[in-house]
Each structure stands twice: as C-alpha cells, then as structure tokens.
mmCIF file of the protein (N, C-alpha, C, O) and its ligand, coordinates in Angstrom:
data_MODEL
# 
_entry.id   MODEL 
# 
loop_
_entity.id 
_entity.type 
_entity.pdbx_number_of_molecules 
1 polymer     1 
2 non-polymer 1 
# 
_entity_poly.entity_id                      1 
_entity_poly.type                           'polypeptide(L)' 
_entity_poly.nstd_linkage                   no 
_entity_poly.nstd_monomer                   no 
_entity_poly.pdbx_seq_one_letter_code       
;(UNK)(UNK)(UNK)(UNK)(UNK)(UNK)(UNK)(UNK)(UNK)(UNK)(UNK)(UNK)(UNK)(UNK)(UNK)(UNK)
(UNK)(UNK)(UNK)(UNK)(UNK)(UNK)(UNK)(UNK)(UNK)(UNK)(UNK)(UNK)(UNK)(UNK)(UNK)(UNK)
(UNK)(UNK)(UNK)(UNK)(UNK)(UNK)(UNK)(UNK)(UNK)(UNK)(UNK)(UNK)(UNK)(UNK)(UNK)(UNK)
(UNK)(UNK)(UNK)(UNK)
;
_entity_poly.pdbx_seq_one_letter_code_can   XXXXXXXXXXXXXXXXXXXXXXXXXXXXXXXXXXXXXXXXXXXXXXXXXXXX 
_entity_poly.pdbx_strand_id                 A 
# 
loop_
_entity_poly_seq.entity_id 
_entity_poly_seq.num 
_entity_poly_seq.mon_id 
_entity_poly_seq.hetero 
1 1  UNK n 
1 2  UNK n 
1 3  UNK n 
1 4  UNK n 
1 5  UNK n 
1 6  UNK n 
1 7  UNK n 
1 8  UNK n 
1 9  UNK n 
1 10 UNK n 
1 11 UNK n 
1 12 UNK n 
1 13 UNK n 
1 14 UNK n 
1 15 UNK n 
1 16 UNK n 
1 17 UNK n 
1 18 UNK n 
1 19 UNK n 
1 20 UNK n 
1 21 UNK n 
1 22 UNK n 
1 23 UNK n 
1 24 UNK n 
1 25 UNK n 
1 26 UNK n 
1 27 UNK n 
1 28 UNK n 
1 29 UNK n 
1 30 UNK n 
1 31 UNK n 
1 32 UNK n 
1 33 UNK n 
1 34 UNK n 
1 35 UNK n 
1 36 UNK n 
1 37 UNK n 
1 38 UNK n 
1 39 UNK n 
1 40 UNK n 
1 41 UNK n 
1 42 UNK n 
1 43 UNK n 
1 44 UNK n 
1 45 UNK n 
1 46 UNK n 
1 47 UNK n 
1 48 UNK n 
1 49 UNK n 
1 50 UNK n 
1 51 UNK n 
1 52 UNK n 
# 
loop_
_struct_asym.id 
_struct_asym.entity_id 
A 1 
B 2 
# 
loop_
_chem_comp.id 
_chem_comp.type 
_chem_comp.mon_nstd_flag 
UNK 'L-peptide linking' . 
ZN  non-polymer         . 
# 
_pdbx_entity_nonpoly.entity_id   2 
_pdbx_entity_nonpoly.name        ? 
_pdbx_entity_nonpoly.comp_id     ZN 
# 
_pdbx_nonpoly_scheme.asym_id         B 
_pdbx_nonpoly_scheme.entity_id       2 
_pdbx_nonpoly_scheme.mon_id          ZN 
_pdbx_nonpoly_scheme.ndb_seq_num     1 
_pdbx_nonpoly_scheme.pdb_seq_num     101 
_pdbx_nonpoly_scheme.auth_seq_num    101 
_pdbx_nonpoly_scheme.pdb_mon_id      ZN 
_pdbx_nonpoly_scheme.auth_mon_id     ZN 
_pdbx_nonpoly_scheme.pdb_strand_id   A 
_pdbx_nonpoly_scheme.pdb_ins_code    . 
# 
loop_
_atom_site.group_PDB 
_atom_site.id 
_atom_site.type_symbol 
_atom_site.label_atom_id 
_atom_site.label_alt_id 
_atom_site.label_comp_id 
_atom_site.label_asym_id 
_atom_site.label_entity_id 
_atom_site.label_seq_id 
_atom_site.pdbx_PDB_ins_code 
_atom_site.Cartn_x 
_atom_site.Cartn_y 
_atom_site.Cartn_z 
_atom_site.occupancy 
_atom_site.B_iso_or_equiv 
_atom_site.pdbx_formal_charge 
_atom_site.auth_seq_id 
_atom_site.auth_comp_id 
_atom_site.auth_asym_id 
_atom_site.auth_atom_id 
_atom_site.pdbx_PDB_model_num 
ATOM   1   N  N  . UNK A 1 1  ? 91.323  80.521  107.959 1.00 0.00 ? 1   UNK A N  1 
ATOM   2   C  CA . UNK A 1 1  ? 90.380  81.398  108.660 1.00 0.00 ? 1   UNK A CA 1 
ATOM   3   C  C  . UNK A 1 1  ? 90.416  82.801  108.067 1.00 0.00 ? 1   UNK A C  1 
ATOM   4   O  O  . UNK A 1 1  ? 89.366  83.323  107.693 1.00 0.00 ? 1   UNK A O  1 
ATOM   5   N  N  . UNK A 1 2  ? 91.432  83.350  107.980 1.00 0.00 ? 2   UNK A N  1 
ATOM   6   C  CA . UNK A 1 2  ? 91.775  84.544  107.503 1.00 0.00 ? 2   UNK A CA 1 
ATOM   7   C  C  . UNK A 1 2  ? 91.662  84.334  106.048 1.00 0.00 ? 2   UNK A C  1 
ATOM   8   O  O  . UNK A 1 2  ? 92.649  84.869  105.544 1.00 0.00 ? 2   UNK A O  1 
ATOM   9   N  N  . UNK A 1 3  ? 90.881  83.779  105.095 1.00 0.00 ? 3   UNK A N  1 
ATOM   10  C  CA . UNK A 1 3  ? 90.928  84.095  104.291 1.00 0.00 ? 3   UNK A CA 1 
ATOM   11  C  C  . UNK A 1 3  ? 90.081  85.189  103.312 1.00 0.00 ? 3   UNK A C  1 
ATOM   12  O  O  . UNK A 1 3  ? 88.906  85.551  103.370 1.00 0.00 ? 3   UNK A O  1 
ATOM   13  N  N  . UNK A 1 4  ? 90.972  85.491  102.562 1.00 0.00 ? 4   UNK A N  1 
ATOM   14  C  CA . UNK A 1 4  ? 90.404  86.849  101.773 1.00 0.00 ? 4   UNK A CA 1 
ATOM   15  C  C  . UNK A 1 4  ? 89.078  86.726  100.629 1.00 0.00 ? 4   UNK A C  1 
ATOM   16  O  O  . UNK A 1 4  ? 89.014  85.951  99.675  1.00 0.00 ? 4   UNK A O  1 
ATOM   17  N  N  . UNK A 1 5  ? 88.126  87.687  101.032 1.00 0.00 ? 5   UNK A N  1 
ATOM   18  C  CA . UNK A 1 5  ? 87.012  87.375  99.542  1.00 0.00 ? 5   UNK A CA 1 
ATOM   19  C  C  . UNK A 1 5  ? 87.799  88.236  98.595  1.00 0.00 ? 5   UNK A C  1 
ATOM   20  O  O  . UNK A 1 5  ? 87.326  88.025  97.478  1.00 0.00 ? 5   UNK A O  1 
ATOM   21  N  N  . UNK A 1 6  ? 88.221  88.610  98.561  1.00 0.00 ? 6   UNK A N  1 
ATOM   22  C  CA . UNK A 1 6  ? 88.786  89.472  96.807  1.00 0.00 ? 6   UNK A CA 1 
ATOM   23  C  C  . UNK A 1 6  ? 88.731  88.598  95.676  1.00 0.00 ? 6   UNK A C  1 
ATOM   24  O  O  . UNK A 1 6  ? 89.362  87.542  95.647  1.00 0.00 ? 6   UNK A O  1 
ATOM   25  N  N  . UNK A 1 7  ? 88.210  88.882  95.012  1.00 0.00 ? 7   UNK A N  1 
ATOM   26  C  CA . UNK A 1 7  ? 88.355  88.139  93.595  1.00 0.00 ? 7   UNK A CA 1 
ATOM   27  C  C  . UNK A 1 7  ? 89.116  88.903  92.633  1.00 0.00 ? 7   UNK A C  1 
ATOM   28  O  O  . UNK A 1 7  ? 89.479  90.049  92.897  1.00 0.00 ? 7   UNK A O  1 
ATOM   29  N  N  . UNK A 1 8  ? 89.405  88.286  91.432  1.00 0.00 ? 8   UNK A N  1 
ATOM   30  C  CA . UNK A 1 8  ? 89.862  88.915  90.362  1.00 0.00 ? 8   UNK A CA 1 
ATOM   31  C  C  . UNK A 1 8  ? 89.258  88.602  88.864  1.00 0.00 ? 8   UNK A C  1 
ATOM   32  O  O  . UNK A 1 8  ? 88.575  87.618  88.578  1.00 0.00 ? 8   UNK A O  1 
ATOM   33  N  N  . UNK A 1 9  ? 89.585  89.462  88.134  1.00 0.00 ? 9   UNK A N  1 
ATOM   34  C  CA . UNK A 1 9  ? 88.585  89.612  86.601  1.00 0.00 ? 9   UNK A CA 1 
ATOM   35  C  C  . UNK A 1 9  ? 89.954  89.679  85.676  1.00 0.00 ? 9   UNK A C  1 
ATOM   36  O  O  . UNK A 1 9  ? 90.984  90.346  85.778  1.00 0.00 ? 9   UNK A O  1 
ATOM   37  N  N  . UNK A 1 10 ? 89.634  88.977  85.003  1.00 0.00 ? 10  UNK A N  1 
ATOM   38  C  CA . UNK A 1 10 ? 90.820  88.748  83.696  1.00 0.00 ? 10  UNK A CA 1 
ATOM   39  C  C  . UNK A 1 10 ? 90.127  90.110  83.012  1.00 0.00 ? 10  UNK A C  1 
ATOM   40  O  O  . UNK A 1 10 ? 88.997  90.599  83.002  1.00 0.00 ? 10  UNK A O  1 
ATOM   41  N  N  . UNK A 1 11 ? 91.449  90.454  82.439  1.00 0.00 ? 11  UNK A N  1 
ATOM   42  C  CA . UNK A 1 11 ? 90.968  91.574  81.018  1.00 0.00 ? 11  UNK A CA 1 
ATOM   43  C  C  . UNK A 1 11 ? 90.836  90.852  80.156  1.00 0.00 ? 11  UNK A C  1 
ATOM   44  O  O  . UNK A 1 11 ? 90.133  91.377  79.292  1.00 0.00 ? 11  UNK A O  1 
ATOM   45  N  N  . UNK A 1 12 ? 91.275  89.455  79.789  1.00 0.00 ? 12  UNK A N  1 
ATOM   46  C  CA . UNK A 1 12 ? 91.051  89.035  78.601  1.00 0.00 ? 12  UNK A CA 1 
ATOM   47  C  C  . UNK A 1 12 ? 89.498  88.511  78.521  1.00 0.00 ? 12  UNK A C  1 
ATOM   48  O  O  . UNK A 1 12 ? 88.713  89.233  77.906  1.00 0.00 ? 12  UNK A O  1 
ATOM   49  N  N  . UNK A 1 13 ? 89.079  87.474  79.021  1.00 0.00 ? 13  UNK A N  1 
ATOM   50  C  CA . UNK A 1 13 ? 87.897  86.831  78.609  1.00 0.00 ? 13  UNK A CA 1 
ATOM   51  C  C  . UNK A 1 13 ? 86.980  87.061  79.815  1.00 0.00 ? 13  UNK A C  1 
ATOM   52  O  O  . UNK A 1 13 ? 86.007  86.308  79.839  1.00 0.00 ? 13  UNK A O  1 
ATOM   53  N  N  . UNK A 1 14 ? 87.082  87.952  80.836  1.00 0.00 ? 14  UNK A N  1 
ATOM   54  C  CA . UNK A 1 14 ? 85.937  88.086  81.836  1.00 0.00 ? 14  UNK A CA 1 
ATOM   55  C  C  . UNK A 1 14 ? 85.712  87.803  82.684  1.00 0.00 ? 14  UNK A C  1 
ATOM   56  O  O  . UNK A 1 14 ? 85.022  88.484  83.443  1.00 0.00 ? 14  UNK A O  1 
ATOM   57  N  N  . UNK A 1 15 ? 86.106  86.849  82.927  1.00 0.00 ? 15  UNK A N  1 
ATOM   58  C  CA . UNK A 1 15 ? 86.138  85.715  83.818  1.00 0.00 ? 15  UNK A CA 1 
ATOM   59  C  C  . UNK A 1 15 ? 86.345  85.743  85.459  1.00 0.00 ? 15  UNK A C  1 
ATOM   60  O  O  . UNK A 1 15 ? 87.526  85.554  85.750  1.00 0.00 ? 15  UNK A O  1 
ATOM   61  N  N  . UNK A 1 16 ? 85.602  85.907  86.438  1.00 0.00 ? 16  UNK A N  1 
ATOM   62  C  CA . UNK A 1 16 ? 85.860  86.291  87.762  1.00 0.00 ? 16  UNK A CA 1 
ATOM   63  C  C  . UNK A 1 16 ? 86.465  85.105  88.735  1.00 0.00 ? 16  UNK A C  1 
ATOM   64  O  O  . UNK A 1 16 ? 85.751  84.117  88.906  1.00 0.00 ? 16  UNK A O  1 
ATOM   65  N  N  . UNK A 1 17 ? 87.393  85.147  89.198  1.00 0.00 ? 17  UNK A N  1 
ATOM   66  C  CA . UNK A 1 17 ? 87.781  83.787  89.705  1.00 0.00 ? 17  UNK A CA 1 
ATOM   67  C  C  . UNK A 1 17 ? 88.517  84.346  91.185  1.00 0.00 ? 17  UNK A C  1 
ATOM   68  O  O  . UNK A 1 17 ? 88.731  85.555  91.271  1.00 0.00 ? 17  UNK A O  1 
ATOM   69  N  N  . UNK A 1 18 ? 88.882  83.475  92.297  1.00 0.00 ? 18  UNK A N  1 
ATOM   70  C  CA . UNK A 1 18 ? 89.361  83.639  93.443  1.00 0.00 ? 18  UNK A CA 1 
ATOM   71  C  C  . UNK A 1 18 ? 90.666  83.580  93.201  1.00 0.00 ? 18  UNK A C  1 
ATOM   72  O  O  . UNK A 1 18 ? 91.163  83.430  92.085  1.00 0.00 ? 18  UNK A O  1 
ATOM   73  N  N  . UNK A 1 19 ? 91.451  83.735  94.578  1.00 0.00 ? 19  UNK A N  1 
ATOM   74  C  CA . UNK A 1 19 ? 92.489  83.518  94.428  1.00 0.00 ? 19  UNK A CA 1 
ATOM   75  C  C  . UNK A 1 19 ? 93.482  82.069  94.251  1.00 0.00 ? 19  UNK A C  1 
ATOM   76  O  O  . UNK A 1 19 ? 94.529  81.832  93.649  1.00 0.00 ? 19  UNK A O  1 
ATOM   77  N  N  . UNK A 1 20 ? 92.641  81.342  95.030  1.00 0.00 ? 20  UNK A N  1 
ATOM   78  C  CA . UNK A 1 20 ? 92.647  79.702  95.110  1.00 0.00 ? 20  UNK A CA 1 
ATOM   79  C  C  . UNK A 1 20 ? 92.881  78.958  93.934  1.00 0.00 ? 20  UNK A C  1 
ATOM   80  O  O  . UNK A 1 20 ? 93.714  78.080  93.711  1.00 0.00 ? 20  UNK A O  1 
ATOM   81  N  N  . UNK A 1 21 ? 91.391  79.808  92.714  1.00 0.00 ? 21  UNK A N  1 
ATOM   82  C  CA . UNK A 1 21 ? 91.830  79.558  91.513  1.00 0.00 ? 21  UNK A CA 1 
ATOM   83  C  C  . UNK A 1 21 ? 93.127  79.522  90.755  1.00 0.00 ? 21  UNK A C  1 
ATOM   84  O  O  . UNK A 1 21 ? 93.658  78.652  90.065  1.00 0.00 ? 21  UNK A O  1 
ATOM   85  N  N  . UNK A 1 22 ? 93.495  80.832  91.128  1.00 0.00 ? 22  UNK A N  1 
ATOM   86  C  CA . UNK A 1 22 ? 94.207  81.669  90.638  1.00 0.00 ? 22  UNK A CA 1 
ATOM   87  C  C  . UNK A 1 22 ? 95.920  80.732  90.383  1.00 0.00 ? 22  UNK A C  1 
ATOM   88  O  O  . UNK A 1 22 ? 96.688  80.758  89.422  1.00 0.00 ? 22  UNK A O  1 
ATOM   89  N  N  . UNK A 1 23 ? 96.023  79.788  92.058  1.00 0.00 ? 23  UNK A N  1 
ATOM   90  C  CA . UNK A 1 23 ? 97.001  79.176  92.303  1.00 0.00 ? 23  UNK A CA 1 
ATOM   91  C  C  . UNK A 1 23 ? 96.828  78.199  91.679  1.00 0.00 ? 23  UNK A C  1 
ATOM   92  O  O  . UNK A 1 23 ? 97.635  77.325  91.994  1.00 0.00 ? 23  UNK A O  1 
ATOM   93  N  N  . UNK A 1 24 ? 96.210  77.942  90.995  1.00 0.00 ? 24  UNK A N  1 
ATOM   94  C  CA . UNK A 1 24 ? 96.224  76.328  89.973  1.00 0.00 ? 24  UNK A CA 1 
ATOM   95  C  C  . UNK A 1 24 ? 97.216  76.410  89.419  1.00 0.00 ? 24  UNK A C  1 
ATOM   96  O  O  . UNK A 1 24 ? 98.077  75.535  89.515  1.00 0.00 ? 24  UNK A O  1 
ATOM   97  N  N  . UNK A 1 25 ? 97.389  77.750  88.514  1.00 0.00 ? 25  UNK A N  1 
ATOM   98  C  CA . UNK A 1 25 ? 98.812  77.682  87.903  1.00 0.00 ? 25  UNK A CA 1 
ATOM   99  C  C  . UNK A 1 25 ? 99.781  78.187  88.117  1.00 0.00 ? 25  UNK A C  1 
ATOM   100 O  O  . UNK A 1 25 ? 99.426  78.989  88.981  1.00 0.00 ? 25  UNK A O  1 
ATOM   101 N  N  . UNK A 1 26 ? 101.345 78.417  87.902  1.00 0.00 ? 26  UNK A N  1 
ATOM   102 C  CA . UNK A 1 26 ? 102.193 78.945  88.459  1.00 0.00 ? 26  UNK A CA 1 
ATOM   103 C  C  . UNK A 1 26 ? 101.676 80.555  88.110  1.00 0.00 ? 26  UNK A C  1 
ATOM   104 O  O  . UNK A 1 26 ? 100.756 80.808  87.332  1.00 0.00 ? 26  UNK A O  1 
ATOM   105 N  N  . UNK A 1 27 ? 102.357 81.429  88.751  1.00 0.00 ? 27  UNK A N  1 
ATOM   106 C  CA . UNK A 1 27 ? 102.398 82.977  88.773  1.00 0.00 ? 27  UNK A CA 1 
ATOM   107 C  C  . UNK A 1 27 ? 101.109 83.865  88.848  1.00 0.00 ? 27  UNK A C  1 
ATOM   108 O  O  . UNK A 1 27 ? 100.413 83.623  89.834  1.00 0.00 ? 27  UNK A O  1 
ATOM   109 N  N  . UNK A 1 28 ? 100.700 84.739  88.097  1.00 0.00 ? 28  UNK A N  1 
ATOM   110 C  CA . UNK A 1 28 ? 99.665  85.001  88.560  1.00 0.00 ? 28  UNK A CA 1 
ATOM   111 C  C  . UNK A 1 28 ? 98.793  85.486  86.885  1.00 0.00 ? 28  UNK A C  1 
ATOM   112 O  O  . UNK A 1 28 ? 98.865  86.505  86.197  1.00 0.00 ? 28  UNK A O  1 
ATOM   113 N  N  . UNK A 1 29 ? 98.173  84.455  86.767  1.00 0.00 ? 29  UNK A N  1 
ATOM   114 C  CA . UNK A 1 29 ? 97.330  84.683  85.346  1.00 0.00 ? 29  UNK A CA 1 
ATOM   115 C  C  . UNK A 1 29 ? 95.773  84.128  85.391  1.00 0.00 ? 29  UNK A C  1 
ATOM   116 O  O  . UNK A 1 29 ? 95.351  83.556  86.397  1.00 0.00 ? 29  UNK A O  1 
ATOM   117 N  N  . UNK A 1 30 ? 95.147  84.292  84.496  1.00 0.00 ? 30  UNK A N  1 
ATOM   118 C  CA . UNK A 1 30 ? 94.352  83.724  84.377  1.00 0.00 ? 30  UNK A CA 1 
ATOM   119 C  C  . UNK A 1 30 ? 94.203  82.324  84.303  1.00 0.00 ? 30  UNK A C  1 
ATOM   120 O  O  . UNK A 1 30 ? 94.706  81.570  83.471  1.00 0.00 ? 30  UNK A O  1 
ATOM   121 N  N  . UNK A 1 31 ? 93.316  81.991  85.444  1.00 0.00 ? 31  UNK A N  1 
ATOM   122 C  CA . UNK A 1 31 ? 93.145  79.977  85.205  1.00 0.00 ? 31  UNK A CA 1 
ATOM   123 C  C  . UNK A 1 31 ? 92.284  79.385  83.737  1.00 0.00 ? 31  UNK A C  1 
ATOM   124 O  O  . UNK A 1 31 ? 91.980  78.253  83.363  1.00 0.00 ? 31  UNK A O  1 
ATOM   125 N  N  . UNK A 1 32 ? 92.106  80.590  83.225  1.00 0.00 ? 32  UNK A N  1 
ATOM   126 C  CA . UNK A 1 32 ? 90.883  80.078  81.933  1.00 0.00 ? 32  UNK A CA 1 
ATOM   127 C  C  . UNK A 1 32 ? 91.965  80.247  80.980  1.00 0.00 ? 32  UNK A C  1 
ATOM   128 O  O  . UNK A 1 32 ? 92.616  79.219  80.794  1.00 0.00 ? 32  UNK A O  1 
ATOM   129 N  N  . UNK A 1 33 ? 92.270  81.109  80.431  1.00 0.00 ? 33  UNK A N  1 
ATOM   130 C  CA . UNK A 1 33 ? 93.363  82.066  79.186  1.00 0.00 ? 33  UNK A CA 1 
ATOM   131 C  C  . UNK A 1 33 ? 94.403  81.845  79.638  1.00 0.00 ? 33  UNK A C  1 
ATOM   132 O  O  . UNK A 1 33 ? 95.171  81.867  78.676  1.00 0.00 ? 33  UNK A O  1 
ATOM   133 N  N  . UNK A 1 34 ? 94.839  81.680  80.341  1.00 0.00 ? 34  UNK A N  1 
ATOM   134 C  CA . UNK A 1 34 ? 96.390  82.228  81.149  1.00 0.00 ? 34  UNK A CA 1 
ATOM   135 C  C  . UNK A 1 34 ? 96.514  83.588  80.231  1.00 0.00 ? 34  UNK A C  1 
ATOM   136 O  O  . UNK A 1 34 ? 97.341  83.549  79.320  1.00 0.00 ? 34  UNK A O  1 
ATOM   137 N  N  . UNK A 1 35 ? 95.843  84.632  80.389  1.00 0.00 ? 35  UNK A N  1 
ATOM   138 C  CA . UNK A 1 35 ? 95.816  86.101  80.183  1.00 0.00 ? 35  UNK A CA 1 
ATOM   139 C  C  . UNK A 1 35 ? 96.816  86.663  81.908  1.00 0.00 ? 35  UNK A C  1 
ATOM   140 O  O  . UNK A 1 35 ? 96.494  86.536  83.090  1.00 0.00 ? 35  UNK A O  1 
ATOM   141 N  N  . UNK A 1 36 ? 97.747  87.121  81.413  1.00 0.00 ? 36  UNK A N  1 
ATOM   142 C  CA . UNK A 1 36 ? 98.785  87.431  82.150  1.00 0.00 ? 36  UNK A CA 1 
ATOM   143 C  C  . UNK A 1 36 ? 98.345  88.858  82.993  1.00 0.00 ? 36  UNK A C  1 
ATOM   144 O  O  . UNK A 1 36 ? 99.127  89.264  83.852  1.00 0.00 ? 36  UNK A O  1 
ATOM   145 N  N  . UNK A 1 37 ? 96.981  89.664  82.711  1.00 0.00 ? 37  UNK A N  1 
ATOM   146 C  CA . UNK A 1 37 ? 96.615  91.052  83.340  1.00 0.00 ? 37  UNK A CA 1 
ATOM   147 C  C  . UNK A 1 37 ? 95.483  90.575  83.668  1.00 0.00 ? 37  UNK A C  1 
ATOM   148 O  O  . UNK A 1 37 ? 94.788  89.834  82.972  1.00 0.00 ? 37  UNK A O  1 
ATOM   149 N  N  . UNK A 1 38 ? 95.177  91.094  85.057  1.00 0.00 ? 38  UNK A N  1 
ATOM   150 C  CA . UNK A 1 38 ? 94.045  90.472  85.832  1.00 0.00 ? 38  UNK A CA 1 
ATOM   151 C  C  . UNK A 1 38 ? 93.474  91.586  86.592  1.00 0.00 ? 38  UNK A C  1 
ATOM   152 O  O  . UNK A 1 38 ? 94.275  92.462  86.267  1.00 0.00 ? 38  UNK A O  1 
ATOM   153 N  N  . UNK A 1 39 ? 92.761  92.077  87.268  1.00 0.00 ? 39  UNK A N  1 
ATOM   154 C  CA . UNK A 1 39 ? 92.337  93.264  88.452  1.00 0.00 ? 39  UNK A CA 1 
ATOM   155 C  C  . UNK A 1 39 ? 91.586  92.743  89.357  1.00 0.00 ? 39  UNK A C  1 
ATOM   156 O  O  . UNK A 1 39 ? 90.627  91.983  89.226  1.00 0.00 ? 39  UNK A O  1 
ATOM   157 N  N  . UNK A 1 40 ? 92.190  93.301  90.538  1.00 0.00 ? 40  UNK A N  1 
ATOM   158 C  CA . UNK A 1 40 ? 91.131  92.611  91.778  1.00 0.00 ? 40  UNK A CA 1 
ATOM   159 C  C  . UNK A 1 40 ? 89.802  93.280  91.747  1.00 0.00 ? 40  UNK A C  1 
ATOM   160 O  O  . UNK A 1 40 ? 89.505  94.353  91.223  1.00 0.00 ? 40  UNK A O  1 
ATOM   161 N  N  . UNK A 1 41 ? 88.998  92.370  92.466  1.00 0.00 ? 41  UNK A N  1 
ATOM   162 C  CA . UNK A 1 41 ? 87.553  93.066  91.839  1.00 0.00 ? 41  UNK A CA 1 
ATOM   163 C  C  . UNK A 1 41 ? 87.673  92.908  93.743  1.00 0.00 ? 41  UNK A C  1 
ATOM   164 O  O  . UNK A 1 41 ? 88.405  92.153  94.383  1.00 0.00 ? 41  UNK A O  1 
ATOM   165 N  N  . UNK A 1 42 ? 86.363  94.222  94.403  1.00 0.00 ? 42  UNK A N  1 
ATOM   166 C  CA . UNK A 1 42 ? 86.378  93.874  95.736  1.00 0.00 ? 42  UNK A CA 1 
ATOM   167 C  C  . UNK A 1 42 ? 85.044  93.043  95.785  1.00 0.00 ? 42  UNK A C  1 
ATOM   168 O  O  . UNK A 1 42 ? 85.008  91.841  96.050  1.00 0.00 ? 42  UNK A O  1 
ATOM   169 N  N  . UNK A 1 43 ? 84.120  93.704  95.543  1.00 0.00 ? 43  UNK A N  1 
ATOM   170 C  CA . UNK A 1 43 ? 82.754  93.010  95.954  1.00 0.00 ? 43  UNK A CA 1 
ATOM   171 C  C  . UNK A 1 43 ? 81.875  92.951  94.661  1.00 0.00 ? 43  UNK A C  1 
ATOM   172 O  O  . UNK A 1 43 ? 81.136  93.936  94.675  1.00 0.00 ? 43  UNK A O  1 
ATOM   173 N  N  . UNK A 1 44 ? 81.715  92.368  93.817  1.00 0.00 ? 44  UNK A N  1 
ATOM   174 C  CA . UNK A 1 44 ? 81.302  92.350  92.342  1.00 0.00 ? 44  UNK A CA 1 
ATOM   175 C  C  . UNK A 1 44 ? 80.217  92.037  92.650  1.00 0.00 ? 44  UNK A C  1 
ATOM   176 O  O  . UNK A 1 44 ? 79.811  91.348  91.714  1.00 0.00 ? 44  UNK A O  1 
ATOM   177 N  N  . UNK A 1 45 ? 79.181  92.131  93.670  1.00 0.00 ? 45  UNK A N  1 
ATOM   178 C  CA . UNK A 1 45 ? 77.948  91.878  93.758  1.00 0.00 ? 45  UNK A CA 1 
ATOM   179 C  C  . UNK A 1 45 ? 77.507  93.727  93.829  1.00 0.00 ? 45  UNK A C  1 
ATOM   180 O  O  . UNK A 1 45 ? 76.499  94.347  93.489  1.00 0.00 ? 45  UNK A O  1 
ATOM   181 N  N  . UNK A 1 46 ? 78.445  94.021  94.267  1.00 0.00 ? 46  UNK A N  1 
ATOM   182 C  CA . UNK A 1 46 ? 77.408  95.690  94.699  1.00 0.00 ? 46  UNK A CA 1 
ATOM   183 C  C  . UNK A 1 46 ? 78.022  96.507  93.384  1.00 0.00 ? 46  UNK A C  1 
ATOM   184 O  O  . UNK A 1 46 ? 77.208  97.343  92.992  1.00 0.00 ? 46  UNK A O  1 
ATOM   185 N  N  . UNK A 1 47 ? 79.150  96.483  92.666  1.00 0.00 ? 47  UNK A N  1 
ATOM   186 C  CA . UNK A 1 47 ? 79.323  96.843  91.728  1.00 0.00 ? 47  UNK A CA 1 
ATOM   187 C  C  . UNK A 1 47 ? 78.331  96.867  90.357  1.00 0.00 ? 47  UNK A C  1 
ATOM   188 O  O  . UNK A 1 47 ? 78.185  95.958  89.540  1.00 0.00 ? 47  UNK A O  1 
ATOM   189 N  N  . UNK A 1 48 ? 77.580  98.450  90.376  1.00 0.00 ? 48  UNK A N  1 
ATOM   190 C  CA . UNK A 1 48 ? 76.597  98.819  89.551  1.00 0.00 ? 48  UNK A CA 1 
ATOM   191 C  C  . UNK A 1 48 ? 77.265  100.266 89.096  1.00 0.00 ? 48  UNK A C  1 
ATOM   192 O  O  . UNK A 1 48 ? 78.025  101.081 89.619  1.00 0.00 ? 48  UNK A O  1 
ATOM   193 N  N  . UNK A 1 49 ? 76.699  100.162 88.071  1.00 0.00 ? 49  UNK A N  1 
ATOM   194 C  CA . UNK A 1 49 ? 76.491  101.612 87.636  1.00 0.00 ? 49  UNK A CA 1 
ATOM   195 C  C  . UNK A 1 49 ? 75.145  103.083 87.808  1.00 0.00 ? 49  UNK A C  1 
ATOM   196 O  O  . UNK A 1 49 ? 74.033  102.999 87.287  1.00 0.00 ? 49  UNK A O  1 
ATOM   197 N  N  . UNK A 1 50 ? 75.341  103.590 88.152  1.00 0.00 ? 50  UNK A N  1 
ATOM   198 C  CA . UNK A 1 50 ? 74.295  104.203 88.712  1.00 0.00 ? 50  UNK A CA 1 
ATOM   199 C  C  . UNK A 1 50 ? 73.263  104.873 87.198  1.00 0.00 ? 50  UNK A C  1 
ATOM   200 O  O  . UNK A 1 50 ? 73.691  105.781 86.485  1.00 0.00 ? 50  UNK A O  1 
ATOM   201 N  N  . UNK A 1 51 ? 72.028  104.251 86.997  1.00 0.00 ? 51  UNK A N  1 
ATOM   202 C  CA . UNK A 1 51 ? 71.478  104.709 85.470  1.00 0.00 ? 51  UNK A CA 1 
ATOM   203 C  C  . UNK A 1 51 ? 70.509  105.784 85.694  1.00 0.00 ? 51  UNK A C  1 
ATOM   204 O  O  . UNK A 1 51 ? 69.462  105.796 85.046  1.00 0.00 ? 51  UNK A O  1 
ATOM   205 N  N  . UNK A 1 52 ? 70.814  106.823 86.690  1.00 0.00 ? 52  UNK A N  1 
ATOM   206 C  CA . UNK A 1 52 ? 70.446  107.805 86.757  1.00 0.00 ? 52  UNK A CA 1 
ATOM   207 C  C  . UNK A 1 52 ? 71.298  108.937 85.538  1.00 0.00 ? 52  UNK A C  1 
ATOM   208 O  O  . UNK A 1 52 ? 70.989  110.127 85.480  1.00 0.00 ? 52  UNK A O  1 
HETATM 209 ZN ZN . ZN  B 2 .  ? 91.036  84.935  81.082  1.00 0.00 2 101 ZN  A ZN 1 
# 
C-alpha cells in the first residue's frame, strides 16, 4: 500500500527504472548495466527545463 513512486536514473545508460526493478539484483545498481551510481528521480514527468 505504502508504496513509493520514486524512481531512479542510472548515470550510465539512462535508463529510468523503479525500485522493484532495482531489487532484481543484489545491492543497489542498475538492472540494465549494473552501473553501480544511480539518482532518484522524483516525478520525471514534470521535470522540464524552462526554454524561456
Ligand atoms: Zn544503467
């Protein structure tokens, strides 16, 4: 019930994935790369840059 929308974005290949994903493999890497640096992304739908 309580579960969290946060996602995360690999630095290596881009890749936006949950946390669910995330647990496929042991520790905390990328499920695509296993790229070991990741950042939580909060809402990657409203995330724009403003081109003003
Ligand atoms: Zn990756």
């Amino acid at each position: 019930m309580a579960e969290e929308r946060r996602l995360y974005i690999c630095m290596r290949c881009g890749r936006v994935f949950s946390r669910s994903e995330m647990e496929i493999l042991p520790g905390i890497r990328c499920p695509y790369c296993n790229f070991k640096i990741i950042m939580k992304v909060r809402s990657p739908m409203v995330k724009r840059i403003p081109a003003v």
